[in-house]
BAROVEX-506349 format. One record per atom (N, C-alpha, C, O): z negated, y, x negated; residue in three letters. Coordinates in steps of 0.001 Angstrom, whole numbers, plus 500000, padded with zeros to 6 digits. Atoms other than C-alpha are relative to their C-alpha. Layout:
N
ZYXALA...
end
This chain:
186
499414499055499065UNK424807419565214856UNK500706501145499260UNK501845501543499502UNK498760499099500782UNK425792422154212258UNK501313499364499390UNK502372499991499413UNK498426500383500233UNK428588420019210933UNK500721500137501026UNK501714500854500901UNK499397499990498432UNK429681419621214653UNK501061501276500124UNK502274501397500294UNK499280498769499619UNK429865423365214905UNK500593500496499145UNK501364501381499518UNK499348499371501027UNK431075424270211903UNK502046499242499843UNK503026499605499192UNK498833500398499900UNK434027421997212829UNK500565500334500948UNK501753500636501062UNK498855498971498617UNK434708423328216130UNK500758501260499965UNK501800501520500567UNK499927498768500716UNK434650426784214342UNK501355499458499881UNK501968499103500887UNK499468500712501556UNK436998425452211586UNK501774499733501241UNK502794500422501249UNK498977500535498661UNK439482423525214930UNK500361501322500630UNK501563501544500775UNK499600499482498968UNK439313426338217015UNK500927501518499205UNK501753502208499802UNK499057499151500521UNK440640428935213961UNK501058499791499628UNK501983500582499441UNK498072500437500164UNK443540426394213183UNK500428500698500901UNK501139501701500973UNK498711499683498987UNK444582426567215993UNK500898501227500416UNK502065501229500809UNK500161498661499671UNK444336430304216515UNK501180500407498851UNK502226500887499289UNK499619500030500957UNK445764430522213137UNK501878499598499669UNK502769500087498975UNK498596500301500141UNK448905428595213681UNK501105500210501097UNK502300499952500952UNK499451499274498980UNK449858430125217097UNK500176501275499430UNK501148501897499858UNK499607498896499979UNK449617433144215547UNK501437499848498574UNK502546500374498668UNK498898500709500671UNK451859431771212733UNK501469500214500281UNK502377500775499668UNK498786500458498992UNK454437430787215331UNK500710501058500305UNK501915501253500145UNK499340498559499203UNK454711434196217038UNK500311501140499121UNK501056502080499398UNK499190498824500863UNK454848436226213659UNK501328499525499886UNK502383500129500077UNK498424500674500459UNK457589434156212819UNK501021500391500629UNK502001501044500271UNK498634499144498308UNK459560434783216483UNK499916501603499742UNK501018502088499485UNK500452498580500268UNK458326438399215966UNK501078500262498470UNK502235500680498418UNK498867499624501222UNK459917438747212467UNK501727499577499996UNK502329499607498923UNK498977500903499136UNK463004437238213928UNK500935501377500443UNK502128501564500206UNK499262498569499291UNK463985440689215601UNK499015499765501116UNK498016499050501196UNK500697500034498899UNK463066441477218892UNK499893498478500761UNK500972497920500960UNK499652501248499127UNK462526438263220801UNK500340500004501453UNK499734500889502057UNK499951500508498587UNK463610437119224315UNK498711500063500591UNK497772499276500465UNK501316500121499210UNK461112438407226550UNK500453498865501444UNK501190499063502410UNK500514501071498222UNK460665435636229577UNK498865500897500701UNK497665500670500856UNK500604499010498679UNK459690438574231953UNK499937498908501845UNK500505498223502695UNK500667500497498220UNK457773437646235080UNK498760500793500251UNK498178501530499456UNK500545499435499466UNK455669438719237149UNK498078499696499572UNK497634498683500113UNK500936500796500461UNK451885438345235464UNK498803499757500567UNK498144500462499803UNK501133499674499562UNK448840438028237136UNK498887499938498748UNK498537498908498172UNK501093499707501305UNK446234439420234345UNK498565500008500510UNK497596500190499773UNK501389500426499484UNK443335438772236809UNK499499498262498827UNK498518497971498142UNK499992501198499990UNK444218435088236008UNK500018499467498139UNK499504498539497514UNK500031500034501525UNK445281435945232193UNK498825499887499321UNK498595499099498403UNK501136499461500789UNK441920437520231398UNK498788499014500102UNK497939498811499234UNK500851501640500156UNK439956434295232645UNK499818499184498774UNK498820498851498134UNK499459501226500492UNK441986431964230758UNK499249500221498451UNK498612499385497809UNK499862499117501512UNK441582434033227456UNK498123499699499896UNK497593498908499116UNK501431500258500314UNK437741434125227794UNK499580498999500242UNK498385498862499977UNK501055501337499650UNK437122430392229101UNK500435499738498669UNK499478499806497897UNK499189500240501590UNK439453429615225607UNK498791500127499007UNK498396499219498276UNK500641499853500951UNK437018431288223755UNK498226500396500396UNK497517501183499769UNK501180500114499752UNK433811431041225188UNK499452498927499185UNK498736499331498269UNK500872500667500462UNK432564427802224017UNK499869500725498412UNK498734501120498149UNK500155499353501317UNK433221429361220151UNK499026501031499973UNK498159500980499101UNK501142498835499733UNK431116432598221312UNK498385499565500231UNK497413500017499627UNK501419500797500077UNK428104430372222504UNK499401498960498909UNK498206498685498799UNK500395499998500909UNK428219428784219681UNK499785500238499294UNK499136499430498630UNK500443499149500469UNK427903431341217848UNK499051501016499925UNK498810501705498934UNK501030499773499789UNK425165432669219561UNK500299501705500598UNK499516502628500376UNK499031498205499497UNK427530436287221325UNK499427499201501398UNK498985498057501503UNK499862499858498930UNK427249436515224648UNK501459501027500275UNK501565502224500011UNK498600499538499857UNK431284436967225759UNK499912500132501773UNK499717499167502512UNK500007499538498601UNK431311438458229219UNK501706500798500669UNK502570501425500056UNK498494499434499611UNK434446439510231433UNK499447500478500894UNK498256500299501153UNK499670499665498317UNK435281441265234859UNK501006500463500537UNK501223501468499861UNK498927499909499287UNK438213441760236959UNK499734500615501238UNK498611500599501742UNK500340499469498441UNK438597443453240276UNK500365498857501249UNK501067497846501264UNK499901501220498501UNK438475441570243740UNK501366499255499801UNK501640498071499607UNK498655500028499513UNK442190442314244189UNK501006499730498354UNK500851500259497253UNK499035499833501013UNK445084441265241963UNK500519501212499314UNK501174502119499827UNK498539499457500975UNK446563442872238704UNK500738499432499727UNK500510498241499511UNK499082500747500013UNK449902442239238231UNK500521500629498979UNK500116501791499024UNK499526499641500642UNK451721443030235497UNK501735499650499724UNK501903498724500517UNK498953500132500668UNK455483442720234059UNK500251499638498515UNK500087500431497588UNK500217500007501994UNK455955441000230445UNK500302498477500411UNK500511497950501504UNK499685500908500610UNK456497437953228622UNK498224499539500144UNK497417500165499457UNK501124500078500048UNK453094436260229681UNK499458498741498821UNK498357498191498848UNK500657501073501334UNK452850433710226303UNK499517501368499254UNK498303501549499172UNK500111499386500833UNK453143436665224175UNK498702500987500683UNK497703501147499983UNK501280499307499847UNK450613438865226124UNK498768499391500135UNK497796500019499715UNK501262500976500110UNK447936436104226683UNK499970499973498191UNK498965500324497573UNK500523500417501647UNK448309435313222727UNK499253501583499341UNK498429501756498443UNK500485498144500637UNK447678439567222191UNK498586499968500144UNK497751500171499263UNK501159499639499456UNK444856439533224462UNK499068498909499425UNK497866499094499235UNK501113500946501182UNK443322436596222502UNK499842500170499074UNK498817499769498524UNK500124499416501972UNK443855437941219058UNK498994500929500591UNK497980500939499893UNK501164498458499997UNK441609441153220631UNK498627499318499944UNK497741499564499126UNK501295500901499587UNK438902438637222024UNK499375499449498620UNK498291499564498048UNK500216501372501554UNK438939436242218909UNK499446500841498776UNK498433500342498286UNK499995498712500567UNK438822439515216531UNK498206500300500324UNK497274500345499521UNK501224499093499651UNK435815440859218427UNK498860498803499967UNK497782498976499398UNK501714501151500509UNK433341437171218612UNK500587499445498650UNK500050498423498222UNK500001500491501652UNK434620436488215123UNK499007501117499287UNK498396500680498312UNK500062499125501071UNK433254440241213786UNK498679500209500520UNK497977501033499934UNK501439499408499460UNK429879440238216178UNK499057498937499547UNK499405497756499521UNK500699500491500410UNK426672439209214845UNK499202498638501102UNK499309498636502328UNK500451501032498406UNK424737435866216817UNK499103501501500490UNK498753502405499731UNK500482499153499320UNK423145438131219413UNK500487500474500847UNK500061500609501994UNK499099498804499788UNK425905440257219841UNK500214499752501509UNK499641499016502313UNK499213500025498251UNK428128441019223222UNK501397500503499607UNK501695501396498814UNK499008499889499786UNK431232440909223729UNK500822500238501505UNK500815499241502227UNK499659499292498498UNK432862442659227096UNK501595500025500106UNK502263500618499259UNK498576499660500045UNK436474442334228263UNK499852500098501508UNK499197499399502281UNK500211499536498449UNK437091444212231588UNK501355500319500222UNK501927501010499379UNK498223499382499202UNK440828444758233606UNK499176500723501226UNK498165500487501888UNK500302499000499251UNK440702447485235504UNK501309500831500197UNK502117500994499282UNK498972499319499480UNK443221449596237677UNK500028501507499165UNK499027502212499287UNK500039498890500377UNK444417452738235568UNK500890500587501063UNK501339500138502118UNK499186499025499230UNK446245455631236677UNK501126499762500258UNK501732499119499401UNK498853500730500174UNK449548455210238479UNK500489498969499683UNK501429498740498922UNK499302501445499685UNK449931451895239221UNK499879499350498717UNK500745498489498567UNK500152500388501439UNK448723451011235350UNK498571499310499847UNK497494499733500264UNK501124500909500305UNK446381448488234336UNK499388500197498669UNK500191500155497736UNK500719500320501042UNK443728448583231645UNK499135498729499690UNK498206498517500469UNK500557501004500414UNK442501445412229850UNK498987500853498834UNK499813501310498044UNK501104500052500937UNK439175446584227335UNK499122498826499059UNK497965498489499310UNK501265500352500837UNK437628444680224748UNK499220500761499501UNK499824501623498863UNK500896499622500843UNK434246446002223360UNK499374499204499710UNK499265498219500440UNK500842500981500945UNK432159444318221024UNK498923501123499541UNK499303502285499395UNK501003499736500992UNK428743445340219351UNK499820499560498670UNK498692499304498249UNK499919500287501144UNK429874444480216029UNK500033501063498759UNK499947502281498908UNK499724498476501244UNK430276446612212702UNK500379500589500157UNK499930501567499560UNK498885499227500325UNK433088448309213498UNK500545500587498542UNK500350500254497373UNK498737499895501152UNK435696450063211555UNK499697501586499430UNK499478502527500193UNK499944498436500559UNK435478453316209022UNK501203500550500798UNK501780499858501638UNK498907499418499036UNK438195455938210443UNK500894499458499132UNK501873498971499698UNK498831500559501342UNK440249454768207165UNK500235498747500847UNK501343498326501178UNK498971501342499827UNK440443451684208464UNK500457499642501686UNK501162498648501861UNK499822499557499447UNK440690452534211811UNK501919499863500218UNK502706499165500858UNK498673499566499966UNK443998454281210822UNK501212498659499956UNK502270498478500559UNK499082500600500605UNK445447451631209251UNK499648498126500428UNK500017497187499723UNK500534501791500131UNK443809447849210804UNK501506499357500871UNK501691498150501029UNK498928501482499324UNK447296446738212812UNK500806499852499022UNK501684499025499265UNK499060500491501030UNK449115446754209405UNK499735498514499770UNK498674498062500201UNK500045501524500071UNK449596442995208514UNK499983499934498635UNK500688500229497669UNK500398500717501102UNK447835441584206384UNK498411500622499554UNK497560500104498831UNK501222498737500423UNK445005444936206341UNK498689499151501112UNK498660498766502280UNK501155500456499300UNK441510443648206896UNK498921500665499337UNK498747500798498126UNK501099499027500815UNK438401445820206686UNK499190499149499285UNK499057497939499097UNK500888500858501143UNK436079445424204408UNK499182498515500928UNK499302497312500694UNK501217501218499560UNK433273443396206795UNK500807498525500138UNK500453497390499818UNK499101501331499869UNK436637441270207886UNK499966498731498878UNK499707497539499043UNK499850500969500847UNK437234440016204358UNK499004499447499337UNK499422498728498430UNK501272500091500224UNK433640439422203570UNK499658498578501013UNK499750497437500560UNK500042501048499124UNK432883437229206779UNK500818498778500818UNK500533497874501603UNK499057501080499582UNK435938435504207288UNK501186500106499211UNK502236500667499524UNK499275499456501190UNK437479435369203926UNK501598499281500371UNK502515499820499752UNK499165500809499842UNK440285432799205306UNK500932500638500609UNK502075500183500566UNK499254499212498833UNK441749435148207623UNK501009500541499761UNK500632501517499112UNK498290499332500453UNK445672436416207013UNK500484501437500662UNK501553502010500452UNK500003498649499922UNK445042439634208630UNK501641500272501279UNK502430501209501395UNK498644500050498677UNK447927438686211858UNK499511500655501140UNK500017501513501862UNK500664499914498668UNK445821438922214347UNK500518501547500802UNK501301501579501752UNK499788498754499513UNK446012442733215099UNK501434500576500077UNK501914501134501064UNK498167499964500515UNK449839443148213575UNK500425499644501308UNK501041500472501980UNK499354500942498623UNK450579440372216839UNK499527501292500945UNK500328502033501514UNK500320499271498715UNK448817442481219110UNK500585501384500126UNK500723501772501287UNK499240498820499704UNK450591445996218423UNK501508499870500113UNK502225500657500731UNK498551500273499545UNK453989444426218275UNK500371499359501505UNK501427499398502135UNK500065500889498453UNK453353442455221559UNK499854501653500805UNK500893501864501431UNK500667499021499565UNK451937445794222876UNK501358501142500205UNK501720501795501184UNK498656499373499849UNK455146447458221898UNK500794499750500052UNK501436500557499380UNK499135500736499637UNK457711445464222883UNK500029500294501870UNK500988500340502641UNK500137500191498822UNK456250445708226155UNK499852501484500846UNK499528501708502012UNK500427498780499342UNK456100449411226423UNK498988500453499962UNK499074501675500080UNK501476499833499714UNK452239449557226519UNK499732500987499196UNK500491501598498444UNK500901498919501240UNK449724451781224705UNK499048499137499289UNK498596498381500148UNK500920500748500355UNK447351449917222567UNK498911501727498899UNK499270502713498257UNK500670498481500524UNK444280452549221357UNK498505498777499779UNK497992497938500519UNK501055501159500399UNK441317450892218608UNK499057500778499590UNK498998500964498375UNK501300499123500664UNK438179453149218324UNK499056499447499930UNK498968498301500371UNK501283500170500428UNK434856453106217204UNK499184499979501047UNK499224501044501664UNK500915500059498711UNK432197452014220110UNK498884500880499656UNK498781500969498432UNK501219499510500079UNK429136453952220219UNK498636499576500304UNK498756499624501528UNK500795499658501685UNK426189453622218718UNK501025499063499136UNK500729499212497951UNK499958501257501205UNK428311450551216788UNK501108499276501008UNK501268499301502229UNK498857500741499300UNK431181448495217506UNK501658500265500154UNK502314501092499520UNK498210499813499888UNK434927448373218398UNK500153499755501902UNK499376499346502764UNK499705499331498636UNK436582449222221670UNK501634499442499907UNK502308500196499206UNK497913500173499798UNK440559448103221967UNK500066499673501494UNK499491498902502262UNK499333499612498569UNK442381449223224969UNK501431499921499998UNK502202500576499296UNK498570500090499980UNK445574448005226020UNK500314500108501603UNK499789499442502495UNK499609499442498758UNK447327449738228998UNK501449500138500489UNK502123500843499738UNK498770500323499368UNK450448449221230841UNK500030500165501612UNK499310500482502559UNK500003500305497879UNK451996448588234202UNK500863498990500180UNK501090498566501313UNK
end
């Protein structure tokens, strides 16, 4: 059974790995062609956590979501914001210990603006690195320690997606422990 999982692992970071690949590539490109529509991020924020659930239970996280009754809707390019909002997810049950929790919640902000949250109970980040983790290629210390394979995209994708689209993206320190990323739009 550990070979099993250690291959699903292994499968499920290609893949992760070469989507994100894809989209630095379009991304370094210039701006890309947004394919704007109309998004439903009720429906996004599902997709994103059924994706990466089985990886979380096998890992031994508990990955939890919630959404409100009523539709969020958003405006955007919905490949590129589903792939953001999975780099946050993927990021957070890659860096949490088995045990851990992982929480992603959409929620109505102010003025007609939506907030998506990941928190995790993982290491988190010094303020140093903090400052500096959506540079590409920058991975904190615990990153390059526990997942030495890692090319350090993940976060890079998610602030260029983030700003392309207008949004705010904001990555603090959880309390007692952990990471917090908030990405907010309308």
């Amino acid at each position: 059974q550990a070979r099993v999982d250690a291959a699903k692992n292994e499968a499920h970071y290609m893949a992760s790995l070469i989507q994100n690949l894809a989209l630095a590539a379009k991304l370094e490109a210039g701006e890309p062609d947004l394919a704007t529509e109309r998004i439903d991020l009720n429906a996004l924020v599902d997709r994103v956590v059924a994706r990466h659930t089985p990886i979380a239970r096998m890992r031994g996280i508990a990955l939890e979501h919630a959404t409100p009754e009523s539709r969020l809707l958003a405006v955007g390019d919905v490949t590129l914001v589903e792939q953001a909002v999975s780099n946050i997810v993927l990021n957070a049950v890659q860096h949490v210990e088995a045990g851990g929790h992982v929480a992603v919640v959409l929620d109505r902000g102010d003025h007609e603006r939506f907030v998506i949250r990941v928190v995790d109970d993982g290491p988190g980040m010094s303020a140093a690195e903090l400052d500096r983790v959506v540079e590409r290629g920058l991975r904190g210390n615990d990153a390059r320690t526990r997942a030495p394979a890692g090319r350090g995209l993940g976060l890079d994708i998610v602030q260029r997606v983030i700003r392309i689209h207008e949004w705010t993206l904001a990555i603090t320190s959880a309390e007692p422990r952990g990471l917090s990323v908030v990405v907010e739009g309308s």
